[in-house]
MMTF fields as JSON, N, C-alpha, C and O atoms, coordinates in Angstrom:
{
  "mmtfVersion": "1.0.0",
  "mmtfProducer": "UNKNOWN",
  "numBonds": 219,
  "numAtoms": 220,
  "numGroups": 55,
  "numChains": 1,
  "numModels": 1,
  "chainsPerModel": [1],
  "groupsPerChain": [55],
  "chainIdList": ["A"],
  "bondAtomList": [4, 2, 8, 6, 12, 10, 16, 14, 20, 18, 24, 22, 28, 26, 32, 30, 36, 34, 40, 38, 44, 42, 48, 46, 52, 50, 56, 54, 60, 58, 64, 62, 68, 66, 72, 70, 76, 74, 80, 78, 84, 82, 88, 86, 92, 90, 96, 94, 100, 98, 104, 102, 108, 106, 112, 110, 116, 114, 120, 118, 124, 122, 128, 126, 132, 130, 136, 134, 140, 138, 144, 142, 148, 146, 152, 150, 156, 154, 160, 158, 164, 162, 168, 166, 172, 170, 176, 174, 180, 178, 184, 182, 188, 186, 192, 190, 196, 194, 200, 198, 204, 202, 208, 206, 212, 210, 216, 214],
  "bondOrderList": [1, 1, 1, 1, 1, 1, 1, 1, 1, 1, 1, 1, 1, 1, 1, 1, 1, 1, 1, 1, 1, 1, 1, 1, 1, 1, 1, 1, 1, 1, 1, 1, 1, 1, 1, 1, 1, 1, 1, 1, 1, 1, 1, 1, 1, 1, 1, 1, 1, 1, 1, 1, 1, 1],
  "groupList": [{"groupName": "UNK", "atomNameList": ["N", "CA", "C", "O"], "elementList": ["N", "C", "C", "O"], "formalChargeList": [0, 0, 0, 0], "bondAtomList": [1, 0, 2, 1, 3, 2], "bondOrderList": [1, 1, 2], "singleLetterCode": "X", "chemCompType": "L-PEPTIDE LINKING"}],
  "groupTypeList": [0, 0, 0, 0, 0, 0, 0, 0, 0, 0, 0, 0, 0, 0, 0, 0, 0, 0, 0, 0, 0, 0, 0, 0, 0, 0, 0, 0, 0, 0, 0, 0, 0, 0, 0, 0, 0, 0, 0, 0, 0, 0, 0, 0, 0, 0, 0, 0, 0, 0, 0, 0, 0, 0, 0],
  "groupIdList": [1, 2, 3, 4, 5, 6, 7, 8, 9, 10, 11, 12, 13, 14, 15, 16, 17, 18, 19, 20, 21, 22, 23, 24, 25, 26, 27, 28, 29, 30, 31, 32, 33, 34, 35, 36, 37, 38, 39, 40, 41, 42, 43, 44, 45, 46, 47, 48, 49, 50, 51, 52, 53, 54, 55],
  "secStructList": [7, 7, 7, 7, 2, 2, 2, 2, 2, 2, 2, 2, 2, 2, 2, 2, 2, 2, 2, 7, 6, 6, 2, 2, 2, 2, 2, 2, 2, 2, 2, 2, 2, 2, 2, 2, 2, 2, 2, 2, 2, 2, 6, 6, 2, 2, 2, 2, 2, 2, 2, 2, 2, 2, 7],
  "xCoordList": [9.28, 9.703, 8.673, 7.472, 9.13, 8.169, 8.6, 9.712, 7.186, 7.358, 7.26, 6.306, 8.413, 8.49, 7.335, 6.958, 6.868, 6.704, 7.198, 6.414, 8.608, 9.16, 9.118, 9.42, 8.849, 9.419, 7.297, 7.026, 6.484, 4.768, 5.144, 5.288, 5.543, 5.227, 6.132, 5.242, 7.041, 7.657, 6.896, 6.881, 6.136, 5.384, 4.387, 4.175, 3.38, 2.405, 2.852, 1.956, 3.892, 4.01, 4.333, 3.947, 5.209, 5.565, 4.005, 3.517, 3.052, 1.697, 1.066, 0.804, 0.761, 0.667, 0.737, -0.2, 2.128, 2.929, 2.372, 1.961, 2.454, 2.269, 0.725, 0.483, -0.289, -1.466, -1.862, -2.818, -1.215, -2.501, -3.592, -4.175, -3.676, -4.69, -6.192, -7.014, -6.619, -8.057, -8.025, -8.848, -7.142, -7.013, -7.176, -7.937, -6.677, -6.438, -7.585, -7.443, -8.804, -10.119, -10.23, -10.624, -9.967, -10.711, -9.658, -9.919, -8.313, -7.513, -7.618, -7.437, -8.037, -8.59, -10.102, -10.283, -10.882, -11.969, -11.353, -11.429, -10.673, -10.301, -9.346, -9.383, -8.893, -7.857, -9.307, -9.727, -10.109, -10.868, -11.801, -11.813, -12.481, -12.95, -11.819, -12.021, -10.992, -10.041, -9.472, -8.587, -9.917, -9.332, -10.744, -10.691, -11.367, -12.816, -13.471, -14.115, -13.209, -13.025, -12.487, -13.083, -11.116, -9.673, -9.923, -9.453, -10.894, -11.244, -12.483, -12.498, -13.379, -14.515, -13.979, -14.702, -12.927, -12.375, -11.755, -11.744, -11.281, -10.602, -11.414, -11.074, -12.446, -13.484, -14.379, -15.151, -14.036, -14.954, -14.435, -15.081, -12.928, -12.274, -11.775, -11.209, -12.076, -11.861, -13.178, -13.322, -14.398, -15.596, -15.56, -15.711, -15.339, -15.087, -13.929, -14.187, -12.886, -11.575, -12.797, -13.191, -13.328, -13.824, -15.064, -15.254, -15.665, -16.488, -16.102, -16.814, -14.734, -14.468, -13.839, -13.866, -13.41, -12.768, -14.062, -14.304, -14.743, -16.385, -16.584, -16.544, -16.901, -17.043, -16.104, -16.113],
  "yCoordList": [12.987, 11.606, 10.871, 11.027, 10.051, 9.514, 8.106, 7.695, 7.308, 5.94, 5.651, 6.047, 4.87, 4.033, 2.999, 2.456, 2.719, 1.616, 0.156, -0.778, -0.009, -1.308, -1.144, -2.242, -0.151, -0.148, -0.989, -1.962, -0.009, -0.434, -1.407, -2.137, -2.213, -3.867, -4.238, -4.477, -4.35, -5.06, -5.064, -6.055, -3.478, -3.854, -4.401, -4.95, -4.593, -5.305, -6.649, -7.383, -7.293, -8.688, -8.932, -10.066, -8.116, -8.542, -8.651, -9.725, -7.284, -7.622, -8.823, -9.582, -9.162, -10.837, -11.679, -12.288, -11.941, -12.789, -13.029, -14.087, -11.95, -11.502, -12.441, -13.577, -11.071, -11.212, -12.836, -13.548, -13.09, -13.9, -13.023, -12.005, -13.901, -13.112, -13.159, -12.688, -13.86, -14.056, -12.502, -11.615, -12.445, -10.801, -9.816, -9.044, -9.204, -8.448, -7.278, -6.088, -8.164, -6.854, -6.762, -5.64, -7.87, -7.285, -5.681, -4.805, -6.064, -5.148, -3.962, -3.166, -3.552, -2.51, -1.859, -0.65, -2.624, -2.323, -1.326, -0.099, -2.128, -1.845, -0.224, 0.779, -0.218, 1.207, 1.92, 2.704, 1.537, 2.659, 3.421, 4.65, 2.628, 3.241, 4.164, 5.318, 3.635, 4.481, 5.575, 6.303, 5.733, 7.106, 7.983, 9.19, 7.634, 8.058, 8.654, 9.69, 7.999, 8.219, 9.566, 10.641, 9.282, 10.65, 11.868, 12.974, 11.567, 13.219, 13.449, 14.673, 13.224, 13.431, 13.67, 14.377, 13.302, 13.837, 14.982, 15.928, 15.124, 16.466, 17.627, 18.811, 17.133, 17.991, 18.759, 19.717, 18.146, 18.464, 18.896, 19.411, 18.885, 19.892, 21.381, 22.296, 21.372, 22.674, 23.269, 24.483, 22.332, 23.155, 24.172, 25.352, 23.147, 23.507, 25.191, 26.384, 24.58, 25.961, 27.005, 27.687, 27.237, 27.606, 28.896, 30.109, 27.439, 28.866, 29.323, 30.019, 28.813, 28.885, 31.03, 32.089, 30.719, 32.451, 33.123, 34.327, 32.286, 33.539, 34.112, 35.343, 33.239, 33.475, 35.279, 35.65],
  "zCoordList": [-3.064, -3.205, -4.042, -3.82, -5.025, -6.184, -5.848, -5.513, -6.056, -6.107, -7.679, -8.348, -8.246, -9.578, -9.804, -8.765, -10.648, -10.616, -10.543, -10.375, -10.687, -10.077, -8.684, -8.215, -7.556, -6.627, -5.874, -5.17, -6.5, -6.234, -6.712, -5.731, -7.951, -8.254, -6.814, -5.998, -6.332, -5.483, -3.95, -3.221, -3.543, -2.821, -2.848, -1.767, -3.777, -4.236, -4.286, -3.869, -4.632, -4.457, -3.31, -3.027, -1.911, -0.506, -0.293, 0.06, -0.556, 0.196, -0.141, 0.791, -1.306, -1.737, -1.106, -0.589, -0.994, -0.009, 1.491, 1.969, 2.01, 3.354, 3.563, 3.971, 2.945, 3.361, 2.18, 2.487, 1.247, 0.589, -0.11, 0.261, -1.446, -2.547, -2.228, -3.015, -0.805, -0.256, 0.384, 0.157, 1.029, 2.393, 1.684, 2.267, 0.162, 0.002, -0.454, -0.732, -0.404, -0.625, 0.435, 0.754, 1.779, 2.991, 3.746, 4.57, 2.781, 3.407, 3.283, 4.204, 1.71, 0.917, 1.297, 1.443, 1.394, 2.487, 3.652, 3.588, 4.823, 5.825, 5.208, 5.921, 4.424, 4.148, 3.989, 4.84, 2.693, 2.135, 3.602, 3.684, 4.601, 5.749, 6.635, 7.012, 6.795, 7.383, 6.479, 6.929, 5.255, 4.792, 4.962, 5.197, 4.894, 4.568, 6.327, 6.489, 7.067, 8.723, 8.704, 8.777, 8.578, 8.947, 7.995, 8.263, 6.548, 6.288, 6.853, 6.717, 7.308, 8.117, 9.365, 10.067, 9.877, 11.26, 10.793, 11.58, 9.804, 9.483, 8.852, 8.836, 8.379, 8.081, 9.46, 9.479, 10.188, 11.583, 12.378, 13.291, 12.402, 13.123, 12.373, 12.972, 11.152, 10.187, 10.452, 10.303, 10.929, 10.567, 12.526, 12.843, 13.165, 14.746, 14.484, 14.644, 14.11, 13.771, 13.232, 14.178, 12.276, 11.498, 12.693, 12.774, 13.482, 14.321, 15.664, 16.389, 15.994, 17.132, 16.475, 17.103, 15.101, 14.824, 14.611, 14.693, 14.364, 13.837, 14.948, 14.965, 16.405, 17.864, 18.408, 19.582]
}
């Protein structure tokens, strides 16, 4: 499934809307830690998988 770009401009203007053009670094902030979190959680359970088969 591919997003168009008319379909990102249309969400980009609801988020606008929504949050206001002040919110929207704090929102991006708030994503970039939470992606950055969930591969370090996923990195740490591959490394756990990883010696639980060495074991």
């Amino acid at each position: 499934m591919k997003i168009s770009t008319t379909e990102l401009l249309i969400v980009l203007a609801v988020v606008i809307v929504i949050f206001g053009p002040t919110q929207i670094p704090k929102l991006t902030k708030m994503m970039g830690k939470s992606i950055k979190n969930l591969r370090a959680g996923m990195s740490e359970g591959d490394e756990e998988k990883k010696d639980k088969t060495e074991e």
